[in-house]
C-alpha positions as CSV (number, residue, x, y, z in Angstrom):
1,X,178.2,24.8,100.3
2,X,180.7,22.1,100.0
3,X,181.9,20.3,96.4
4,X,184.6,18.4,96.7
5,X,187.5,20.1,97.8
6,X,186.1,23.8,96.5
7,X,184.2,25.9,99.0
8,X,181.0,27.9,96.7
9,X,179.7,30.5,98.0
10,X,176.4,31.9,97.1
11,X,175.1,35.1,98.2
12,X,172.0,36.8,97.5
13,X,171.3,40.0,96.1
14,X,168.8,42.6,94.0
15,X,168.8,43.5,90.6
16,X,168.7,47.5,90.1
17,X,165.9,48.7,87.8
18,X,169.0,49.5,85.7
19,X,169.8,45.4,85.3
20,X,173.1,46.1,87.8
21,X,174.1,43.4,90.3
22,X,176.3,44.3,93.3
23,X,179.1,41.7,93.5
24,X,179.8,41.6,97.5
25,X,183.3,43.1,98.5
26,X,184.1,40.0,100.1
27,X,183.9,38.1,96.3
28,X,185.5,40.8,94.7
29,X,188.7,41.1,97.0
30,X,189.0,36.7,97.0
31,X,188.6,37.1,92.8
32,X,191.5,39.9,93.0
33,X,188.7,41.8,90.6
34,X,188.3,45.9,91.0
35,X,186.5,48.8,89.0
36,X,187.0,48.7,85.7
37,X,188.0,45.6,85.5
38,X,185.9,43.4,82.7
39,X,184.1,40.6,83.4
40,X,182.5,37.2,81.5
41,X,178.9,37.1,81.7
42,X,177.6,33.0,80.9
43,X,174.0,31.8,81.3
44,X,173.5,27.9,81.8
45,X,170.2,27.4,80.0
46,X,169.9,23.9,81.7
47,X,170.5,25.1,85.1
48,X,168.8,28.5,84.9
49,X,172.3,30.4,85.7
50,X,174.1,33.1,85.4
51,X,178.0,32.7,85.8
52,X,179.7,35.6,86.7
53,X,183.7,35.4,85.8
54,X,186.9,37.7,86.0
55,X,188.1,38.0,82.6
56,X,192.0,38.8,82.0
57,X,191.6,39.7,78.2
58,X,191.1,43.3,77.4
59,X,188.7,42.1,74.2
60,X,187.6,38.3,73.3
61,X,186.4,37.3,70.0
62,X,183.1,35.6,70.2
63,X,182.8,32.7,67.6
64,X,179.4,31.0,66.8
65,X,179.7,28.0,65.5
66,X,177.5,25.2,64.3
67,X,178.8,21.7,63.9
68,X,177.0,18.1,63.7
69,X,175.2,16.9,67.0
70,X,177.4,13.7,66.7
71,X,180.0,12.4,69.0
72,X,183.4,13.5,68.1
73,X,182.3,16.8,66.0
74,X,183.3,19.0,69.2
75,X,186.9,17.4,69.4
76,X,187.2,17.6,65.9
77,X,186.4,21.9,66.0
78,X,188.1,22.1,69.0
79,X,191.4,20.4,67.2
80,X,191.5,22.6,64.3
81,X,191.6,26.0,66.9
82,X,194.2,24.6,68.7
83,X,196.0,24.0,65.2
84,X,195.9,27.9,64.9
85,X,197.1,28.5,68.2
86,X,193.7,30.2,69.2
87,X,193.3,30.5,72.9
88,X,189.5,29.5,74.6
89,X,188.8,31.5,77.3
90,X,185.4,30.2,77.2
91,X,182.9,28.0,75.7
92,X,179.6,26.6,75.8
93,X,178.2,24.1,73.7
94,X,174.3,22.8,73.1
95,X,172.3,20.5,70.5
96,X,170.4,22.8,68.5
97,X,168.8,19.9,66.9
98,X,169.3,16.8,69.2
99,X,171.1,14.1,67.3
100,X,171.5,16.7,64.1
101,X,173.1,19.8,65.0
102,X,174.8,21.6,67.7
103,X,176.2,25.1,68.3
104,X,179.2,25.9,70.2
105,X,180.0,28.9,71.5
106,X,183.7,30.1,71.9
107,X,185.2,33.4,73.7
108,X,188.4,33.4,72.8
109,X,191.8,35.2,71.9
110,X,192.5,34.5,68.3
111,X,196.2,35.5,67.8
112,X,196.8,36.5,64.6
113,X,193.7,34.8,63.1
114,X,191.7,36.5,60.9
115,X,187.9,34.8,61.1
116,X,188.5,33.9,57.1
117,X,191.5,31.6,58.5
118,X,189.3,30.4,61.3
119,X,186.4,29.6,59.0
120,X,188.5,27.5,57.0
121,X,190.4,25.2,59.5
122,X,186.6,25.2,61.0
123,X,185.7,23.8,57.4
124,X,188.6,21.2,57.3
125,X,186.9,20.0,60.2
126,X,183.6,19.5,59.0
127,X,181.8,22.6,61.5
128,X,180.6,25.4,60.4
129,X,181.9,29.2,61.7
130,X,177.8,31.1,61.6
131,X,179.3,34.2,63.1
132,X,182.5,36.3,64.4
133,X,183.2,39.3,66.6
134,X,185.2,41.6,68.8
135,X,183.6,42.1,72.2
């Protein structure tokens, strides 16, 4: 399949009765991933997928955070981590309550940030941090 300039390749396989998928060799040796090496796990609730990604960080922190369903509130969150020099990795966003509330959810490296200091700058800029932790 053809997007663009970037070539997707799709490939089927089966799920073990142990919930493993086999990622072919041919994917693994052109995403430089081997054993042991960890991996980002993402499901696209509108699309119905699962995103499979090589991740380069030994451990992420996983923020949940709710802010208003409005446009702007994302940049506005997404401002104030950058102002702490917290690193995305990842992120996916969704209205929780269409034209009210949204969550985002960010896989990040924090640097030195504790989640107190993240709540706060969060605060600043009117989003809420619901949850925080080491995976």
């Amino acid at each position: 399949m053809r997007k663009g300039r970037t070539i997707v390749t799709k490939v089927a396989t089966k799920l073990d009765s142990k919930g493993r998928v086999v990622i072919p060799q041919s994917m693994r040796d052109s995403l430089g991933i081997k054993d042991g090496d960890r991996l980002l796990i993402s499901q696209d609730s509108e699309s119905g997928e699962i995103i499979i990604a090589p991740s380069f960080e030994k451990k992420l922190f996983r923020l949940e955070i709710v802010l208003s369903d409005k446009p702007g509130a994302l940049s506005h969150a997404a401002v104030a981590l950058a102002s702490l020099g917290v690193d995305l990795v990842r992120t996916q966003s969704r209205s929780s309550k269409r034209g009210d509330e949204a969550v985002w959810i960010v896989e990040c490296n924090p640097g030195k940030n504790k989640a107190t200091a993240i709540a706060a700058a969060l605060s600043k800029a009117g989003a809420m941090l619901k949850a925080a932790k080491w995976e």
